[in-house]
VMD Tcl script that draws the C-alpha trace (Angstrom):
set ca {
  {-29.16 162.80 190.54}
  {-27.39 162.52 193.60}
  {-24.27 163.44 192.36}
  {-25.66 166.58 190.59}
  {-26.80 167.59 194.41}
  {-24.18 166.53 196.03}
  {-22.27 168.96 193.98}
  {-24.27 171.85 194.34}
  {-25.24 171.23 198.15}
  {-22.22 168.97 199.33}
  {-19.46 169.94 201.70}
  {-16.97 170.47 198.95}
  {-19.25 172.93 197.24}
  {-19.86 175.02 200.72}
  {-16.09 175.10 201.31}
  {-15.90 176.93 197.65}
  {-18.41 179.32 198.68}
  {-16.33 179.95 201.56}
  {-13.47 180.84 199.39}
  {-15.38 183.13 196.62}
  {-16.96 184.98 200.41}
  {-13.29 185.28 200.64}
  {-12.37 186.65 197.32}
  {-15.14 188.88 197.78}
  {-13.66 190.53 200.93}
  {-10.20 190.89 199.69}
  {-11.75 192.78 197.27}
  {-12.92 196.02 199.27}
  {-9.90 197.57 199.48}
  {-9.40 197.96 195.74}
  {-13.39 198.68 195.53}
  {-13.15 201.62 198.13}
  {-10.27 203.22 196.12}
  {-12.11 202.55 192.97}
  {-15.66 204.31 194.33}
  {-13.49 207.03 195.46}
  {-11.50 207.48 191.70}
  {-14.92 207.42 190.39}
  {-16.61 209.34 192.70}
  {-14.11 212.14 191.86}
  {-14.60 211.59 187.95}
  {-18.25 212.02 188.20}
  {-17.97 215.17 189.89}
  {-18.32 214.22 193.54}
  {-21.35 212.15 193.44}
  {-21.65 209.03 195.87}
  {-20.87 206.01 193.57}
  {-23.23 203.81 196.27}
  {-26.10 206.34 195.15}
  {-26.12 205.64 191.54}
  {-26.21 201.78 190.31}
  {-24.49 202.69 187.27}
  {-21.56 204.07 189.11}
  {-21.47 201.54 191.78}
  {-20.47 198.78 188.71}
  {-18.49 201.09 187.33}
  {-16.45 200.77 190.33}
  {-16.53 197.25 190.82}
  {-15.40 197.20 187.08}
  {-11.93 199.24 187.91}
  {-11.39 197.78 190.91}
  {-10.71 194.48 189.26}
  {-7.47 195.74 187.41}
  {-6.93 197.03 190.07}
  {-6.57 193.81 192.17}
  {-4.80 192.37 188.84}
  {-1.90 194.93 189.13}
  {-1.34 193.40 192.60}
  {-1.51 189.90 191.46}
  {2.19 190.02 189.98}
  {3.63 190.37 192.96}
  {5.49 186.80 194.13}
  {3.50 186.23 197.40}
  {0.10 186.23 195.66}
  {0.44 182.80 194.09}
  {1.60 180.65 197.29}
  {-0.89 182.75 199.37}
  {-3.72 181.97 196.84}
  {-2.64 178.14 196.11}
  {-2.87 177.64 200.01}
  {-6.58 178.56 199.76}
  {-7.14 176.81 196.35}
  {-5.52 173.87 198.23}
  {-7.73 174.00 201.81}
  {-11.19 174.93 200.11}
  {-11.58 174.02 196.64}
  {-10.18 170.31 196.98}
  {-7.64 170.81 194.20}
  {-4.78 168.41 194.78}
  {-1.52 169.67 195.75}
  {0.50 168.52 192.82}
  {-1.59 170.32 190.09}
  {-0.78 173.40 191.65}
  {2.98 175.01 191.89}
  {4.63 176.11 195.11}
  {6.49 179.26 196.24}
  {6.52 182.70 194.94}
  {6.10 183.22 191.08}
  {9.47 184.28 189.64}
  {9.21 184.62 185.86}
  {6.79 186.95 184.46}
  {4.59 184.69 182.80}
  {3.79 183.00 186.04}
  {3.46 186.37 187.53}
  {0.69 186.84 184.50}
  {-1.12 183.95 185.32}
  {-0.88 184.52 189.31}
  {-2.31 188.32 188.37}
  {-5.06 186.45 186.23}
  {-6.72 184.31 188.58}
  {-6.47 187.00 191.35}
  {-8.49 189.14 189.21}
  {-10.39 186.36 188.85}
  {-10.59 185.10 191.98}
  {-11.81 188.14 193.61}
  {-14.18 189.91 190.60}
  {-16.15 186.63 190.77}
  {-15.71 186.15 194.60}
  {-17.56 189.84 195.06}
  {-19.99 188.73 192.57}
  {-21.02 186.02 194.42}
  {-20.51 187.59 198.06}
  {-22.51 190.60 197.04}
  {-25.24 188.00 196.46}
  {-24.81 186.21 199.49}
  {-25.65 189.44 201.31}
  {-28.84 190.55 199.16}
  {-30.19 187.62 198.59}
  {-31.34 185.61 201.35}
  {-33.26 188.66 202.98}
  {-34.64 189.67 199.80}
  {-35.99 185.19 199.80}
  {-36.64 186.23 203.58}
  {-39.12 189.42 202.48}
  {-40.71 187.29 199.85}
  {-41.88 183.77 201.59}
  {-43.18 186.07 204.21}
  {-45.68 188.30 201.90}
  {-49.01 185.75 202.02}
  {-48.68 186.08 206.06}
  {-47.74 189.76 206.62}
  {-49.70 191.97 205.08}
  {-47.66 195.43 205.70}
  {-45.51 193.49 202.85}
  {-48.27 192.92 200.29}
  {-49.06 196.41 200.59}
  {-46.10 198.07 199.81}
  {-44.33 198.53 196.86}
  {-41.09 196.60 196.90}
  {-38.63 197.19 194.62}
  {-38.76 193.85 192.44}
  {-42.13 193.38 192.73}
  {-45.54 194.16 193.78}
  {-48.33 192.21 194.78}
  {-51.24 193.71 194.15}
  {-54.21 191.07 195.32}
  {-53.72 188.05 197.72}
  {-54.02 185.47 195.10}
  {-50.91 186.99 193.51}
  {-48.83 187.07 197.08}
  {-48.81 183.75 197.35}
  {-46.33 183.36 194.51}
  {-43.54 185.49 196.41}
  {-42.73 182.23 198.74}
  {-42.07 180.14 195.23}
  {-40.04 183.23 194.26}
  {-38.24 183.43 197.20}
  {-37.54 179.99 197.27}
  {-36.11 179.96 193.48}
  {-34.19 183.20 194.47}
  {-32.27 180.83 197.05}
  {-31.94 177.86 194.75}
  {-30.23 180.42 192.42}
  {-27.96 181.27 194.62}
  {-26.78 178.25 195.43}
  {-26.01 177.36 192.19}
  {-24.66 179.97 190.87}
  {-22.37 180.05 194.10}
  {-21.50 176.08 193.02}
  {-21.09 176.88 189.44}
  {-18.36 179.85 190.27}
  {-16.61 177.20 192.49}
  {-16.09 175.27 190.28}
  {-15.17 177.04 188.07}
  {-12.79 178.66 189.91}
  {-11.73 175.07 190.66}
  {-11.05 174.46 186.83}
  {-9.21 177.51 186.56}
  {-6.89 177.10 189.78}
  {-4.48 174.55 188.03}
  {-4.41 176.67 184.45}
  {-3.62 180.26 186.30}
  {-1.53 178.93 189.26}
  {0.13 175.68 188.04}
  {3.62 175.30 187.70}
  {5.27 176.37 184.82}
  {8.46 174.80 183.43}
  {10.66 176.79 185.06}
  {9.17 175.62 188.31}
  {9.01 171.94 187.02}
  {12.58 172.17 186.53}
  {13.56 174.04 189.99}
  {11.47 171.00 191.29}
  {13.38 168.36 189.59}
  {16.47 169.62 190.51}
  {15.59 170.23 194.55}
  {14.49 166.44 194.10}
  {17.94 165.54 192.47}
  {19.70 167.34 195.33}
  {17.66 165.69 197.69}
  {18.62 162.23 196.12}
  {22.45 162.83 196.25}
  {22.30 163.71 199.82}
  {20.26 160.46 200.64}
  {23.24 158.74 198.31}
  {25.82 160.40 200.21}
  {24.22 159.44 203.84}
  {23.93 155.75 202.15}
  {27.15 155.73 201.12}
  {28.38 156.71 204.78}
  {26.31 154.44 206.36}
  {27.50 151.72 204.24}
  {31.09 152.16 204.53}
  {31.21 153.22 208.36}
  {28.98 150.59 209.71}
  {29.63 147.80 206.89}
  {33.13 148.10 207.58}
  {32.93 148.29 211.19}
  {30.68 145.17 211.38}
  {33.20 143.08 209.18}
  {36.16 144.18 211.15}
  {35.09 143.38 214.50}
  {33.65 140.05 213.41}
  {36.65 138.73 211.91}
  {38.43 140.20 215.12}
  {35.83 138.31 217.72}
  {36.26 135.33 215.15}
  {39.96 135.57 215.30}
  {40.04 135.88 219.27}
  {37.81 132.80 219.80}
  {40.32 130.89 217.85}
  {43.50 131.44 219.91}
  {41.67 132.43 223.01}
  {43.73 129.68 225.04}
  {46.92 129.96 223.53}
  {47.36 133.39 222.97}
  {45.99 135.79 225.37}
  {47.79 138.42 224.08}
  {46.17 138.69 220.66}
  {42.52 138.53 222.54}
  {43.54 141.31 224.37}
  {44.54 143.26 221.78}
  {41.94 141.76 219.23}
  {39.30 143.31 222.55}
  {40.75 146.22 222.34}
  {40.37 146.64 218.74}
  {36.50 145.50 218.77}
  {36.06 148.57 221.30}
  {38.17 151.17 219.46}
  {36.17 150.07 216.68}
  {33.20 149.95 218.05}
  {33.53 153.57 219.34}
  {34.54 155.22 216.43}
  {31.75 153.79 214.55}
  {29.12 155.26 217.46}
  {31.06 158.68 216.60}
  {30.75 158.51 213.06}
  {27.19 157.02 213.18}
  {26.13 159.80 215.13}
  {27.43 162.24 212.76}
  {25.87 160.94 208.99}
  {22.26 160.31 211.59}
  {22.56 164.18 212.58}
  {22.07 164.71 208.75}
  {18.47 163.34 209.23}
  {17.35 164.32 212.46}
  {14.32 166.68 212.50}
  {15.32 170.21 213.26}
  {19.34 169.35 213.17}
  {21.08 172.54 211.70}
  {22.29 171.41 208.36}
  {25.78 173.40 208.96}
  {25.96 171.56 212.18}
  {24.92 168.35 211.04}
  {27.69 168.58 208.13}
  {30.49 169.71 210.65}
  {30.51 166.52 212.26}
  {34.41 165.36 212.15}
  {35.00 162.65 209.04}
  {38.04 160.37 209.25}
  {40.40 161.41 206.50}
  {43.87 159.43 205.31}
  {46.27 162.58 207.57}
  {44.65 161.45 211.32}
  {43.08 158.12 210.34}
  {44.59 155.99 208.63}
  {47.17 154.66 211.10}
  {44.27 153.48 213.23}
  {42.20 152.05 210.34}
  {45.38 149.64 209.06}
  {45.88 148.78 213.23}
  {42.40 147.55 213.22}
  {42.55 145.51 210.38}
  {45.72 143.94 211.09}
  {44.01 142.93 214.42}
  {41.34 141.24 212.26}
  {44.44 138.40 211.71}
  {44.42 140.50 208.22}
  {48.06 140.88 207.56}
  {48.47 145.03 205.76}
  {51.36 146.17 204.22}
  {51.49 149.84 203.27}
  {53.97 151.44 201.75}
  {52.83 155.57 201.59}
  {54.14 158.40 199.46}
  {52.53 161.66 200.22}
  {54.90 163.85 198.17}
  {56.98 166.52 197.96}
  {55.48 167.98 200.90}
  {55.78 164.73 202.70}
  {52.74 165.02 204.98}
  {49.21 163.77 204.05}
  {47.73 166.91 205.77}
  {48.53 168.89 202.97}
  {45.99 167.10 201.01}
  {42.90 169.02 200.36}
  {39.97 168.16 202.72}
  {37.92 166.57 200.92}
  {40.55 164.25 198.72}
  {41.61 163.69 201.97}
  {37.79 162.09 203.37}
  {37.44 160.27 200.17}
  {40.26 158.60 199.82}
  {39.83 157.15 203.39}
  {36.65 155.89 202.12}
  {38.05 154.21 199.42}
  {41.11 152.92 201.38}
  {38.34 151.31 204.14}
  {36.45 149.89 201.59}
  {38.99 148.05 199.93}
  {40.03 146.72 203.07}
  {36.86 145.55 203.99}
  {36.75 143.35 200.86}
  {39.51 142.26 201.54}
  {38.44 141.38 205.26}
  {35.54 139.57 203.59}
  {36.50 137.60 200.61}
  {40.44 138.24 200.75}
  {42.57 135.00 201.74}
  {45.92 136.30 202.16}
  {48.06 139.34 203.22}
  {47.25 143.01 201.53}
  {49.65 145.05 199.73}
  {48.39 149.02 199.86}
  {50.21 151.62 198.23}
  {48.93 155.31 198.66}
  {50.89 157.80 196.74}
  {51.14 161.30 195.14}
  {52.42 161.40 191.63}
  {52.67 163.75 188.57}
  {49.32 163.32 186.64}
  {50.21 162.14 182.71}
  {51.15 165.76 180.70}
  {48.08 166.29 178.72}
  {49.84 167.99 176.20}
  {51.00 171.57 175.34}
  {49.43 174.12 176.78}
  {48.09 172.07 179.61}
  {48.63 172.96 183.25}
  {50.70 170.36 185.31}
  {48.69 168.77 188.38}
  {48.97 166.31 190.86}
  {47.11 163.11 191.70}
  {46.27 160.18 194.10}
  {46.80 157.17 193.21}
  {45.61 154.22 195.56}
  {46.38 150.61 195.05}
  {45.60 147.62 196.78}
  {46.09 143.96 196.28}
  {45.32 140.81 197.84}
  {44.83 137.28 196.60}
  {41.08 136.52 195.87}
  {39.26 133.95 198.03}
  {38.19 130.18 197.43}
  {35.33 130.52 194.91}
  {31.78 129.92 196.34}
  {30.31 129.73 192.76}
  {31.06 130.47 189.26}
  {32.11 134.56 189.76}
  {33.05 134.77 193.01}
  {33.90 138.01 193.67}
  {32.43 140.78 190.99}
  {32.62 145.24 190.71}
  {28.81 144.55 191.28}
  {29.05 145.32 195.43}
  {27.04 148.30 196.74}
  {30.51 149.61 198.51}
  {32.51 149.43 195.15}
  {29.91 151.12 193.73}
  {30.36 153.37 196.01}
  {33.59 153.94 195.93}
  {33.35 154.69 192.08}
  {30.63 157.60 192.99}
  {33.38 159.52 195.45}
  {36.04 158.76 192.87}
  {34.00 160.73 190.28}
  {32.80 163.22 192.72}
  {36.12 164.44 192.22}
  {36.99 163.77 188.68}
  {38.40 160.47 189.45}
  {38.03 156.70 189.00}
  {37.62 153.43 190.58}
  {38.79 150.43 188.97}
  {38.59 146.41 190.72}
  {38.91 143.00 189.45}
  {41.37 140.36 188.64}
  {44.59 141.33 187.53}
  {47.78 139.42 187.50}
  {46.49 136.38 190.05}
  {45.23 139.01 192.42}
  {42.61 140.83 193.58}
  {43.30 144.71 192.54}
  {41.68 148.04 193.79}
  {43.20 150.83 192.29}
  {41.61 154.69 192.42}
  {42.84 157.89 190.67}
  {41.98 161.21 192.42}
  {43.05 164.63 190.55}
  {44.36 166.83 193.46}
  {45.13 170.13 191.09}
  {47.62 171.89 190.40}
  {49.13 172.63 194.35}
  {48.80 170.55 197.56}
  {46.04 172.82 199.20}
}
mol new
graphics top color blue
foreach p $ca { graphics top sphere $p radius 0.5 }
foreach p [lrange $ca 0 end-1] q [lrange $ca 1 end] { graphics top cylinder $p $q radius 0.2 }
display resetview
């Protein structure tokens, strides 16, 4: 029982009257060019004179509204409301303008709905509750037993005192019929303005967009900062160690902690302007990357001043400069390079061997057109084994280093191989060196 009147009298079911009101309102502009189309048809009679007229007009100005309702703004405009005053949860109900034309159909649908029913009920909101006023009032006035009203007459006092009980139900009615339209109005909202699969799928794929950027800032994260943290370590490590007998390597080891450390603020401020609030995405993504051209040099100094001995032997190509690399092969592979070389900071136990070169991709066969690619291969012998598997592909930064790779059409491949430890990564660079 209290349910039942909670429903009809409760907050929720107000709110819903608020929005038929609503409905009801947005419907007088299409009613005033309806009484006017049929005030002209019936040869210049005032529709508001004649009942019969008057619905007539209310009856076209529903298709009316309807032939607005396809229009894209309707349905976000109209799930807002659904949203605010009919307690329908967000998710049933789609968001944005309706772009196909059978969500434009259902959009028109419940705006015909919405605002037929919503002047229904708004038209009794206003007649109504003076009417109830008129009629609870008849036993005590008696001007209003006397005259004739227009639902009723009372013709004796015994008789007048039933216009309170019908004034009374006339309120009661109201009420529920203004809860009943609610909700069904409420029922309705997720049929007429859910999402259809078209906007299921635009959904799906904004959330798979939104995914690969929070990959790609992970990724960052991980290799800037996890490399930086491993490199200065082994450098404070390696400083403690000699720091009486050779001054020289502190200072230089120092000086590679705060290079280090610097370039890592730099770069950590750049993937974090990615996720600050109100950060202009094309500023956030211009933030300078390291890449293998004005890098790289620096990124083998600091590792050799890790006590991480790096030799590198580098082919760039016929045109004999990394900078003609495109961008983004460019970024990548600096990635990769630093991620292999923080392995091998971490679980590596003797010198590296790096070779980063440009060669002629295999011919595919006839017909195919002749490109380059980057091939990058690094060795090291494997650390002292901690446990049965050691060292495994399973690390988040390999891992990661796979997902650039195939960005580009390329691939990652680590393990054992030969006695060593072996990174090697193939990236396509086309046809030219731009």
């Amino acid at each position: 029982m209290r349910t039942a009147v909670g429903q009809v009298f409760g907050a929720r079911a107000r709110m819903r009257w608020v929005h038929l009101v609503l409905g009801g309102a947005l419907l007088m502009p299409y009613f005033l060019l309806a009484h006017v189309a049929v005030g002209v048809a019936a040869g210049g009679v005032n529709p508001l004179e004649s009942t019969p007229l008057t619905f007539a007009a209310y009856g076209l100005s529903v298709p009316l509204a309807a032939v607005t309702g396809v229009f894209g703004p309707v349905r976000p405009m109209s799930a807002g409301a659904v949203r605010m005053l009919c307690g329908v949860p967000g998710e049933l109900l789609a968001e944005g303008p309706a772009r196909s034309w059978a969500a434009r159909g259902r959009a028109a649908a419940w705006w015909s709905l919405h605002l037929g029913v919503g002047a229904a009920v708004a038209g009794m909101s206003l007649a109504v509750p003076p009417m109830a006023v008129v009629l609870v009032a008849v036993p005590v006035v008696r001007s209003l037993r006397e005259a004739p009203l227009s639902l009723v007459h009372f013709p004796d006092d015994t008789a007048s005192w039933l216009a309170p009980l019908l004034g009374v139900g006339m309120l009661a009615g109201l009420v529920v019929v203004a809860a009943a339209a609610g909700a069904l109005l409420a029922r309705a909202a997720p049929v007429l303005l859910g999402p259809t699969a078209a906007d299921r799928l635009a959904a799906a794929e904004e959330r798979a967009a939104d995914l690969a950027v929070r990959n790609r800032i992970a990724r960052e994260l991980h290799d800037a900062v996890g490399h930086a943290l491993s490199a200065v370590t082994l450098q404070a490590v390696a400083a403690r160690r000699v720091l009486d007998r050779d001054p020289e390597f502190v200072r230089e080891a120092l000086a590679a902690i705060e290079d280090t450390a610097r370039r890592t603020v730099g770069e950590l401020d750049g993937v974090l302007g990615l996720l600050r609030d109100g950060e202009p995405a094309g500023q956030a993504a211009a933030a300078p990357a390291p890449t293998l051209a004005s890098d790289l040099e620096g990124l083998l100094a600091r590792t050799r001043a890790a006590g991480t001995a790096v030799t590198a032997r580098q082919e760039p190509g016929p045109a004999g400069d990394w900078s003609q690399l495109p961008a983004i092969a460019s970024r990548e592979a600096y990635r990769i390079v630093q991620e292999g070389l923080s392995n091998a900071l971490r679980h590596g136990a003797g010198p590296v061997e790096l070779l980063i070169a440009v060669r002629k991709a295999p011919n595919g066969g006839p017909g195919t057109t002749a490109h380059r690619e980057l091939e990058i291969t690094m060795t090291n012998p494997p650390g002292v084994a901690a446990g049965p598997s050691p060292r495994t592909t399973g690390g988040r930064g390999l891992h990661g280093a796979a997902e650039r790779a195939r960005l580009l059409g390329g691939s990652v491949e680590a393990g054992r191989h030969d006695g060593l430890w072996r990174l090697r990564a193939v990236l396509p660079l086309g046809g030219s060196g731009r």
